[in-house]
Every structure is written in C-alpha cells, then in structure tokens.
FIVEX-456446 format. One record per residue (C-alpha): residue number from 1; residue in one letter; chain; x, y, z. Coordinates in steps of 0.5 Angstrom, whole numbers, plus 500, padded with zeros to 3 digits. Layout:
+-----+--------+--------+-----+-----+-----+
! num ! residu ! chaine !   u !   v !   w !
+-----+--------+--------+-----+-----+-----+
! NUM !      A !      A !   X !   Y !   Z !
...
+-----+--------+--------+-----+-----+-----+
! end
This chain:
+-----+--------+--------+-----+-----+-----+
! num ! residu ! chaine !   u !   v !   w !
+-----+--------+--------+-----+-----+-----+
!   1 !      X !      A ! 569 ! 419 ! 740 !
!   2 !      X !      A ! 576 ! 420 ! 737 !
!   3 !      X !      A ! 577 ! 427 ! 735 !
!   4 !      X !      A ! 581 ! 425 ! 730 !
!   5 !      X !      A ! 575 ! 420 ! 727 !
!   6 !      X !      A ! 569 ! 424 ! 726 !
!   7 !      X !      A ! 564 ! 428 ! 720 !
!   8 !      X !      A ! 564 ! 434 ! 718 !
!   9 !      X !      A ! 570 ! 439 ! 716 !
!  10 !      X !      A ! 576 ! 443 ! 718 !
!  11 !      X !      A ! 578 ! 449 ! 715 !
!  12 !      X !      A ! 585 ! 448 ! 713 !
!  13 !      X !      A ! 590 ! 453 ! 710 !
!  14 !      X !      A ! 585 ! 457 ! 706 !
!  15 !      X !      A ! 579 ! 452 ! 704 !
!  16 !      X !      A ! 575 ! 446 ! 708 !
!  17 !      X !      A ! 577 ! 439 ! 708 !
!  18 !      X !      A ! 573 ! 434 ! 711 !
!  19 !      X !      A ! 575 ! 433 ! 717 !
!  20 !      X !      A ! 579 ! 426 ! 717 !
!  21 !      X !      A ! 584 ! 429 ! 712 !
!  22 !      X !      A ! 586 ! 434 ! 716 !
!  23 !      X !      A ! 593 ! 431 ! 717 !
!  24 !      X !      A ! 600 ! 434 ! 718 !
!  25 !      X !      A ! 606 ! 431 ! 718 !
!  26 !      X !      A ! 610 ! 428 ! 724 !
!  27 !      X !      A ! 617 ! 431 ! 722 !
!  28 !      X !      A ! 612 ! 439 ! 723 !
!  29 !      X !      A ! 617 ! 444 ! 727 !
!  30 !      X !      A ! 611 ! 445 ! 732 !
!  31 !      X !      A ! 610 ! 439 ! 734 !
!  32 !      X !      A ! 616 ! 438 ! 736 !
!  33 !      X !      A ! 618 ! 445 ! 739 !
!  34 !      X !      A ! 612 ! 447 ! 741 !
!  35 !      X !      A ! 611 ! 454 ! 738 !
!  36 !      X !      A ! 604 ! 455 ! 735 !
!  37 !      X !      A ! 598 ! 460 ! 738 !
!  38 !      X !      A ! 591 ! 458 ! 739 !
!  39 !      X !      A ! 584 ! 461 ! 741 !
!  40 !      X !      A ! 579 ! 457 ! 745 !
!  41 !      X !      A ! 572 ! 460 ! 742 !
!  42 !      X !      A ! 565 ! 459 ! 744 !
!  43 !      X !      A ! 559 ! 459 ! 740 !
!  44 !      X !      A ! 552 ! 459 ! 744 !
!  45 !      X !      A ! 545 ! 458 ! 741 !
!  46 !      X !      A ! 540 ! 463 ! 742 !
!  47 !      X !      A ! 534 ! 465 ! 741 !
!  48 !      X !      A ! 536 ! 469 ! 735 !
!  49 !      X !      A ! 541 ! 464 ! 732 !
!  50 !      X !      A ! 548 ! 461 ! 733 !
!  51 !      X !      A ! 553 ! 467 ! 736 !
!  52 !      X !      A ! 559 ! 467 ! 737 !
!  53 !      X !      A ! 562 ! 469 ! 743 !
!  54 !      X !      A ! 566 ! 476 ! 743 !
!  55 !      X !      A ! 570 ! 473 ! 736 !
!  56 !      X !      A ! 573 ! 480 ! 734 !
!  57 !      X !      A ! 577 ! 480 ! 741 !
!  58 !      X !      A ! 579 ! 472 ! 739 !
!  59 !      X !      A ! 581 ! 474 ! 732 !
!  60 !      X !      A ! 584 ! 480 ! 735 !
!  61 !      X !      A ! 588 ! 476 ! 741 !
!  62 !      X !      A ! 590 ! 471 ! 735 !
!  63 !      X !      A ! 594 ! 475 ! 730 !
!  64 !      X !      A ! 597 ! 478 ! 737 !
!  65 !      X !      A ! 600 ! 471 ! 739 !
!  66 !      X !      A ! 603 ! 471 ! 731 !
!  67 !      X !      A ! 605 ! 477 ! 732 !
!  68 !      X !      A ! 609 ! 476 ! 739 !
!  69 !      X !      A ! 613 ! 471 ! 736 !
!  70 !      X !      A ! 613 ! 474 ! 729 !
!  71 !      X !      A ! 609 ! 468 ! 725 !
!  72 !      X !      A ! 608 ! 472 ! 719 !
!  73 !      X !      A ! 600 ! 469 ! 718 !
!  74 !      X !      A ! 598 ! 468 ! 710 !
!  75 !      X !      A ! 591 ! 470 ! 711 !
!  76 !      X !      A ! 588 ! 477 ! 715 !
!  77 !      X !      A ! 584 ! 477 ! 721 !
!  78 !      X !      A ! 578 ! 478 ! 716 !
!  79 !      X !      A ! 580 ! 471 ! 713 !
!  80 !      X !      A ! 580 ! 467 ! 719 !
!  81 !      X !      A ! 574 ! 471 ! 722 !
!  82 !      X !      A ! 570 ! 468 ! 716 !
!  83 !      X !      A ! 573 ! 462 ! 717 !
!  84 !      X !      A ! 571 ! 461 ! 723 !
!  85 !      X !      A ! 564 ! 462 ! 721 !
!  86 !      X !      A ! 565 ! 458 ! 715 !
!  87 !      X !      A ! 567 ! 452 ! 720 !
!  88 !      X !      A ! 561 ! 453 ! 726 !
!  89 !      X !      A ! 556 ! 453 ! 718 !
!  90 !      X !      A ! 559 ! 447 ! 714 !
!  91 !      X !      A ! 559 ! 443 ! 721 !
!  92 !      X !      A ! 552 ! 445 ! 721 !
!  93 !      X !      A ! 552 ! 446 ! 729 !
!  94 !      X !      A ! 549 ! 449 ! 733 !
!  95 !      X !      A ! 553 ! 450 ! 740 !
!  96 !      X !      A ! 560 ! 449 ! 740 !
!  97 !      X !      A ! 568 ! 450 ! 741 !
!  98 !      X !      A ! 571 ! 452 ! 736 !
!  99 !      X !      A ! 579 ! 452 ! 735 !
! 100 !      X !      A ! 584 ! 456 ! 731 !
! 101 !      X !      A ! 591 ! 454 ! 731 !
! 102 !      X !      A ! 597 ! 457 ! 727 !
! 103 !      X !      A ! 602 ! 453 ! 727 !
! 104 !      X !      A ! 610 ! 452 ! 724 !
! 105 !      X !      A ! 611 ! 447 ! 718 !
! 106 !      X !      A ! 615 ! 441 ! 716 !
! 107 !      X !      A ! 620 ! 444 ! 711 !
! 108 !      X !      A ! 626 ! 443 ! 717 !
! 109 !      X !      A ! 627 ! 442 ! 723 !
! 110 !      X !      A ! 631 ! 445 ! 729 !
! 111 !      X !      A ! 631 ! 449 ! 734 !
! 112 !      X !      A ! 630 ! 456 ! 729 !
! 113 !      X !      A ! 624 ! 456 ! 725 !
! 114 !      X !      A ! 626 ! 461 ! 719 !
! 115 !      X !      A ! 625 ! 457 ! 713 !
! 116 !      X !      A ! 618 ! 454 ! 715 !
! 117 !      X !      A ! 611 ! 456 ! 712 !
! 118 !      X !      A ! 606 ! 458 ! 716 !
! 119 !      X !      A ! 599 ! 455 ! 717 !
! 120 !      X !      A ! 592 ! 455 ! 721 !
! 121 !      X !      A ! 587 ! 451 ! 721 !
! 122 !      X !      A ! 580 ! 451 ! 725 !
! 123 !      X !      A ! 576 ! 447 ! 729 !
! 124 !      X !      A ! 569 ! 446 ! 731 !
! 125 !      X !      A ! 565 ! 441 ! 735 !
! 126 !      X !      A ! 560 ! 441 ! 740 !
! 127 !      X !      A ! 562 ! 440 ! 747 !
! 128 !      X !      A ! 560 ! 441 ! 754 !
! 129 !      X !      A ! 561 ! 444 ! 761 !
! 130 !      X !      A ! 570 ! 443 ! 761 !
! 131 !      X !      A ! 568 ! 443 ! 769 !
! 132 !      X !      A ! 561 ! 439 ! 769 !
! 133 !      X !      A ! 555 ! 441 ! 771 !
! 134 !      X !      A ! 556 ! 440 ! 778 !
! 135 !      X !      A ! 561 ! 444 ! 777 !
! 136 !      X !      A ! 558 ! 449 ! 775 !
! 137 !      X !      A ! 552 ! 449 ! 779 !
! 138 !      X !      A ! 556 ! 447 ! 786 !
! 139 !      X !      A ! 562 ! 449 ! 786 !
! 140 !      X !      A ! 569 ! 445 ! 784 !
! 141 !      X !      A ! 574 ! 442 ! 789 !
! 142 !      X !      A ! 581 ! 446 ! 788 !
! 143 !      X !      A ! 589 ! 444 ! 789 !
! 144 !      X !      A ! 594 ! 449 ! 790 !
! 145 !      X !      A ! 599 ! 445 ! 785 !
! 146 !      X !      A ! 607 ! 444 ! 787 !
! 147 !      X !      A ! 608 ! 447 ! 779 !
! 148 !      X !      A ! 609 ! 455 ! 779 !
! 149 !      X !      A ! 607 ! 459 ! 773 !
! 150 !      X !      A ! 611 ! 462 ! 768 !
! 151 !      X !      A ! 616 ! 467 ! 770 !
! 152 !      X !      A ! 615 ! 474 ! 766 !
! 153 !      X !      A ! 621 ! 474 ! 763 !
! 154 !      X !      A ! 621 ! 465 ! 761 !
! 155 !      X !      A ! 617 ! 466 ! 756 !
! 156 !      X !      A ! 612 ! 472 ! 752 !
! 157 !      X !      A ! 605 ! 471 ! 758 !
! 158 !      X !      A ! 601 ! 475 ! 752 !
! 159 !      X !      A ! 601 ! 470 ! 747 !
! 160 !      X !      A ! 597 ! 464 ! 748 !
! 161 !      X !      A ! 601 ! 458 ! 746 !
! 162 !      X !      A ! 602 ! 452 ! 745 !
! 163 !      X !      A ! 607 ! 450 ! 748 !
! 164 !      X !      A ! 606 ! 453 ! 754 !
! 165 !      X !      A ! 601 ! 448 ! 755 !
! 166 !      X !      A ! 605 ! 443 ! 760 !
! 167 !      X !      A ! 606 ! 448 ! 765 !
! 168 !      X !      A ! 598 ! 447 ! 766 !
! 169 !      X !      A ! 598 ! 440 ! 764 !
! 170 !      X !      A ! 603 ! 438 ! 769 !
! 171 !      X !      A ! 599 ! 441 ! 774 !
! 172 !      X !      A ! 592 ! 439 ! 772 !
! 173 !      X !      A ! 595 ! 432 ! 772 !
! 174 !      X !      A ! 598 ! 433 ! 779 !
! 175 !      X !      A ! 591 ! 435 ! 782 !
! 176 !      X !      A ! 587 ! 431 ! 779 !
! 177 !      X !      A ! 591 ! 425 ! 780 !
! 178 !      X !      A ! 589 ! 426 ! 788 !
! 179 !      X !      A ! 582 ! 427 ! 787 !
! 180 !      X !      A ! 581 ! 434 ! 786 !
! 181 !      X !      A ! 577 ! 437 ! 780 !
! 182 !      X !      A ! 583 ! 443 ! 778 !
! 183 !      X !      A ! 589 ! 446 ! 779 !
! 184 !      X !      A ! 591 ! 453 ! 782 !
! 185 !      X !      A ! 599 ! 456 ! 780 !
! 186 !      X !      A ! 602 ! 462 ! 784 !
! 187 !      X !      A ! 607 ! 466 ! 780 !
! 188 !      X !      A ! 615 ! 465 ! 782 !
! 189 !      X !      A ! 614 ! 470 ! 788 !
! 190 !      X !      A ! 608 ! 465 ! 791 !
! 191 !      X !      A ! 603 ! 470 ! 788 !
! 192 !      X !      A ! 596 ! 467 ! 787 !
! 193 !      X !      A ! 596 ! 466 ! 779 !
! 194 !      X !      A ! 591 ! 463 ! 774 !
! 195 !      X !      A ! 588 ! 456 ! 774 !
! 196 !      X !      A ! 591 ! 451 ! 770 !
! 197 !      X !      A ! 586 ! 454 ! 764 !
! 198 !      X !      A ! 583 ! 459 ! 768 !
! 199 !      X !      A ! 583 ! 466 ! 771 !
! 200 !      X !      A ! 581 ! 467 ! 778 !
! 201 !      X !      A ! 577 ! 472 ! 781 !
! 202 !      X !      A ! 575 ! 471 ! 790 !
! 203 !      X !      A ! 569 ! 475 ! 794 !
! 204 !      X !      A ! 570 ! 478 ! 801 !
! 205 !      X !      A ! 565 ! 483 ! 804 !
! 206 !      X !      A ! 562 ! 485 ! 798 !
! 207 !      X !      A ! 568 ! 488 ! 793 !
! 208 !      X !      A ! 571 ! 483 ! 788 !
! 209 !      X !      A ! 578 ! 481 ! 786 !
! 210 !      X !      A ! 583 ! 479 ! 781 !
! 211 !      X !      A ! 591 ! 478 ! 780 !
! 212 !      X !      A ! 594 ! 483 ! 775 !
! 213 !      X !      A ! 596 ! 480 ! 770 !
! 214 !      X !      A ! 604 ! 480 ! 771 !
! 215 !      X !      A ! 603 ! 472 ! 770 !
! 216 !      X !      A ! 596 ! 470 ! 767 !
! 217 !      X !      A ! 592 ! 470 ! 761 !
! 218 !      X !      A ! 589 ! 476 ! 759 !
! 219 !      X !      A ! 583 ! 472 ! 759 !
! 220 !      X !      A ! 577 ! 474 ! 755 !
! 221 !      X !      A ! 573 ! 472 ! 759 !
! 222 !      X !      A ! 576 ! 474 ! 765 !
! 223 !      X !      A ! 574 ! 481 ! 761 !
! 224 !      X !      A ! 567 ! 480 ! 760 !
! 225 !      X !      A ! 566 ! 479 ! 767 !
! 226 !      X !      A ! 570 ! 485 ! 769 !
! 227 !      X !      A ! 565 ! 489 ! 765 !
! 228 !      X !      A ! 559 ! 484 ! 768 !
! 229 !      X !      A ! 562 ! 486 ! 776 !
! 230 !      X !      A ! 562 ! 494 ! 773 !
! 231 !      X !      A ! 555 ! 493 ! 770 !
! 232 !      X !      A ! 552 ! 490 ! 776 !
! 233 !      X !      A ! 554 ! 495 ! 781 !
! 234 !      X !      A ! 560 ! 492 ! 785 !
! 235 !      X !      A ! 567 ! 495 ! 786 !
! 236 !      X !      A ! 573 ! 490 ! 783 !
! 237 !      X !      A ! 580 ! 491 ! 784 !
! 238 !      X !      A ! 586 ! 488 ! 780 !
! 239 !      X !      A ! 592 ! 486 ! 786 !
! 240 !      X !      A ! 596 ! 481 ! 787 !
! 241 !      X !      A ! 592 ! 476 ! 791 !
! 242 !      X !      A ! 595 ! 471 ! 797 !
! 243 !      X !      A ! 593 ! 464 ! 798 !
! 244 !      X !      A ! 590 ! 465 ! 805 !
! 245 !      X !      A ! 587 ! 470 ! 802 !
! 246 !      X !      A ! 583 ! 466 ! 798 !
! 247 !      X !      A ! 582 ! 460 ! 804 !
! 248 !      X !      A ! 578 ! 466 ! 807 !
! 249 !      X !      A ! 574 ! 469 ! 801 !
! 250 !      X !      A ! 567 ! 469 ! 802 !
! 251 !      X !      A ! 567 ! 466 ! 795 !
! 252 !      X !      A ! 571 ! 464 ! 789 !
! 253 !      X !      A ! 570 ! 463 ! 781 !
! 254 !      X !      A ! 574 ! 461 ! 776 !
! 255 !      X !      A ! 573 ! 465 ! 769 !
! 256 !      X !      A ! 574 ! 461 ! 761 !
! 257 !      X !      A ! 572 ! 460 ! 754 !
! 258 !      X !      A ! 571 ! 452 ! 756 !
! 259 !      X !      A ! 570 ! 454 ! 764 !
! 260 !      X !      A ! 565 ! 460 ! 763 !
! 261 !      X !      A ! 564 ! 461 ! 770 !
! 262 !      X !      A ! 565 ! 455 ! 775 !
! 263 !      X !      A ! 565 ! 457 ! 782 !
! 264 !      X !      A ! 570 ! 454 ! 788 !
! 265 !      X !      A ! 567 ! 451 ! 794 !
! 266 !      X !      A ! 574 ! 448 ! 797 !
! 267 !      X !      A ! 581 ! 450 ! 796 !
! 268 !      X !      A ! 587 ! 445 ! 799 !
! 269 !      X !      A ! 582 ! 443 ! 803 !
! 270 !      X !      A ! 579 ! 449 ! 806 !
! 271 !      X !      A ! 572 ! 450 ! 805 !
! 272 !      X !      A ! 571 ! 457 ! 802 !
! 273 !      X !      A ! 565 ! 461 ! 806 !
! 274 !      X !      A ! 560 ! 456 ! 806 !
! 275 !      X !      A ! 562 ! 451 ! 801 !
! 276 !      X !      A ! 558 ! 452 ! 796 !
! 277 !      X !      A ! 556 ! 457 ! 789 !
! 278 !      X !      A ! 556 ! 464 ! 794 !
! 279 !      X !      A ! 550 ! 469 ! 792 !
! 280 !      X !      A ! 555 ! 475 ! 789 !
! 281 !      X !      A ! 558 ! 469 ! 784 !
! 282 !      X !      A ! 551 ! 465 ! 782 !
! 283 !      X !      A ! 548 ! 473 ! 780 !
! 284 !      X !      A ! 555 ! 475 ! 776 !
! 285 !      X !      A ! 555 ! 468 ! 773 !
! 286 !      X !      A ! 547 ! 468 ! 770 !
! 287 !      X !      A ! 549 ! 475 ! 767 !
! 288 !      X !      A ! 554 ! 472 ! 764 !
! 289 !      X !      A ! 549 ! 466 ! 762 !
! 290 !      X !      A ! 544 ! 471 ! 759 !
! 291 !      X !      A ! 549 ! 475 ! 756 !
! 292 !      X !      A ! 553 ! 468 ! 752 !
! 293 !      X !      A ! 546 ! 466 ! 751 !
! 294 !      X !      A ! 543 ! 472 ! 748 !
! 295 !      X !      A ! 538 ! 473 ! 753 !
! 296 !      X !      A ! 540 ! 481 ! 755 !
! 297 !      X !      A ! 541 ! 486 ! 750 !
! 298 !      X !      A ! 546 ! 490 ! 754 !
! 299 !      X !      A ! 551 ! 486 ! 751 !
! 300 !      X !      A ! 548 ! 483 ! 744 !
! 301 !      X !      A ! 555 ! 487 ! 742 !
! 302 !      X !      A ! 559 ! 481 ! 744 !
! 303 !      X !      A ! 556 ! 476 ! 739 !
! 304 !      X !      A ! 556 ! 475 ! 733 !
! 305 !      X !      A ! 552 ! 471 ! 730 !
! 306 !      X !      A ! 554 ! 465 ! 724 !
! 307 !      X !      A ! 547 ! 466 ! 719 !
+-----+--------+--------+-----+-----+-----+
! end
C-alpha cells in the first residue's frame, strides 16, 4: 500500500487532518536541504491496552534535535506527547509505528533557513518486523559497507535527522544489492559504528559489549537494553569495538525502534559462533519482548498506554 494513499489521519500543525491531505509544498526548505528531526516510535499491544514504548524519552530526544539545530518548535513536549497519542486513538490501531517529524517550510529558499516557519506532523500505521521474522528468530546476514559513518565533527551525531539518512541509505543500499540483509559502518578511524538504522552489541565469553557513542545514535533502545543486560545479571562494557572483534564474537544483535533486537548470524561472510540466535541474545531479546508487550512489570514504567 502506498503511503501516501491510505485512511485515517495525520496530526499536522496542531490539528488532524485525513491522511491524504497531509501535503506540503514542493519548494519546503527541508526538502531540499535536509534539515528536519524525527523519531522512530513503537506502540505494541498488550494485555492492558495499546502501549507506547518509552514515549517520554522520544519526545524528550525530539525537542533535543530541534534544539541542536535551533528550530524554534511552536508546540511543547507536552503537545507533541498528546499528539502522538491523538494520531495512535484516531488511527484506531493497535500496534504500530509512529513518525513525528519537525521539519522547516516553504516561505524561502537557500541555504539559511531563517525566515521559515516551523512545522511538525506525526504518523502512525501498522508495521512489521523492519529485519523479517527470520530475522528475528535466526539471525541476518550482515556487510561491512565501503560508506564510513559520520565524522563527530561533519555533523551534530545527537540529533536524529533527516539528512543524515543518506549516509544509511547509500550503505543499505550498497548491501543489499549484493544479497545481504543490513549494513554495517566503521567510524573515520575504522572503528566498528552502528548498522545503517541500528546499534550494534557483540557477546564473547559471557561479557557483552557496545561502541561508545562518539559516532552513533544515542539509541533508545540501545538503552533499554543496556538497562535489560544489567538487570539480567551480565557485565557490559561501552569501548571502541574492532571488526575481527566481531567475526570472533560468540554472538551478535542489532538493537532499534524498527529492529528491536535481530540477532547477526553472519558478517563479510564470517559465520558468528554458531551461526545462528546465540543463548545470551535470545534471553536479552525475550526480556525485551516481555518488557515492549507488558508482560514483565519490572519495566511497566516504559509504557505509556494511549487509553
């Protein structure tokens, strides 16, 4: 289905619109230029009701991004929260995405965006494993991409926006071209990054282990689990991560809003320990699944649920 042709709403600047009247104009200044922030967001059914995973953190990272690149935002965190909660009620769904996005209009153009208006909008719709079932259950097939991550210093890493998003495309793109199901990026010194919309964790003799953040995402799934490996009683430690260190991992996962946790059999063709889910990532991916479906109440204070 074409995600411009479909039923139901978009919240856009303030009030709901239906959803094929949600349109902007072909001359808006971050079409063009790429500055805008979004957040990838979950809502999960569960027993209780629709719950939105760990909203307050997404709003709170949102206002961040616009904040970084000072886009003056007409509505408060507490607007966009309730909007966001608006779009999942009026959609009527039960489980799904949801997209905010704060982007920069149409009033000029040119590189400075002063002088243009500010707007948001926000989405929702049902959908899937981003990495497929399979996926999720056995493992994906990973490339190393020729594409390096974002330097510190080219660009403001805190922010999730719009236009950095080539980066990840040219390197999904690259990949999967060649049969592989995701990308993997080093940092300019050759440092294992992040996947192209994912971050990355590996697992050898019992201790888990994460990049730092000097070039990805400050994920907030990437934080839920490291809360979750905590919890579960194993040591984890943030360094810079090599690529042989990964081939010999015991095992491997990605973490994301659209990846949850989706285990890496394989990387550059180098089968990661025994090629399939390892023990370790199979039990921090079912705490993760309670934990997202409501099913564990030692993390109900990461669900917000829209009724």
């Amino acid at each position: 289905m074409s995600m411009s042709d479909r039923d139901g709403f978009i919240w856009s600047d303030g009030k709901l619109v239906p959803w094929r009247e949600a349109n902007i104009h072909v001359l808006t200044h971050s079409l063009h230029y790429g500055m805008g922030v979004f957040e990838g967001i979950r809502a999960y059914k569960t027993p209780q009701g629709t719950a939105i995973f760990r909203l307050p953190e997404h709003v709170k990272r949102l206002f961040n991004g616009t904040k970084i690149f000072q886009m003056n935002m007409p509505y408060s965190p507490e607007q966009i929260f309730n909007g966001i909660i608006e779009v999942v009620n009026s959609n009527q769904l039960e489980a799904c995405y949801i997209r905010p996005i704060i982007f920069i209009g149409s009033e000029k153009l040119g590189i400075s965006p002063k002088g243009n208006t500010i707007h948001t909008a926000i989405a929702a719709w049902e959908w899937g494993a981003y990495l497929g079932e399979d996926g999720i259950n056995k493992g994906i097939r990973v490339k190393t991409s020729s594409f390096t991550r974002h330097f510190v210093n080219s660009s403001l890493v805190r922010a999730k926006a719009s236009g950095y998003y080539i980066n990840s495309i040219l390197a999904n793109q690259e990949v999967t071209a060649n049969g592989y199901d995701e990308a993997l990026l080093l940092d300019t010194e050759g440092y294992v990054s992040e996947g192209s919309g994912e971050n990355i964790f590996i697992v050898n003799n019992g201790i888990i282990y994460t990049p730092d953040l000097a070039s990805c995402l400050d994920g907030i799934t990437r934080n839920s689990i490291i809360q979750i490996v905590k919890d579960l009683g194993y040591e984890l430690r943030e360094k810079r991560i090599t690529r042989d260190e990964v081939y010999s991992a015991d095992e491997a996962f990605f973490t994301g809003t659209a990846a949850e946790v989706t285990p890496i059999r394989e990387l550059d063709d180098r089968t990661i320990g025994d090629g399939k889910r390892g023990p370790i990532t199979e039990k921090i991916q079912k705490t993760y699944f309670d934990a997202v479906y409501g099913r564990n109440d030692q993390y109900k204070s990461w669900l917000t649920y829209v009724k």
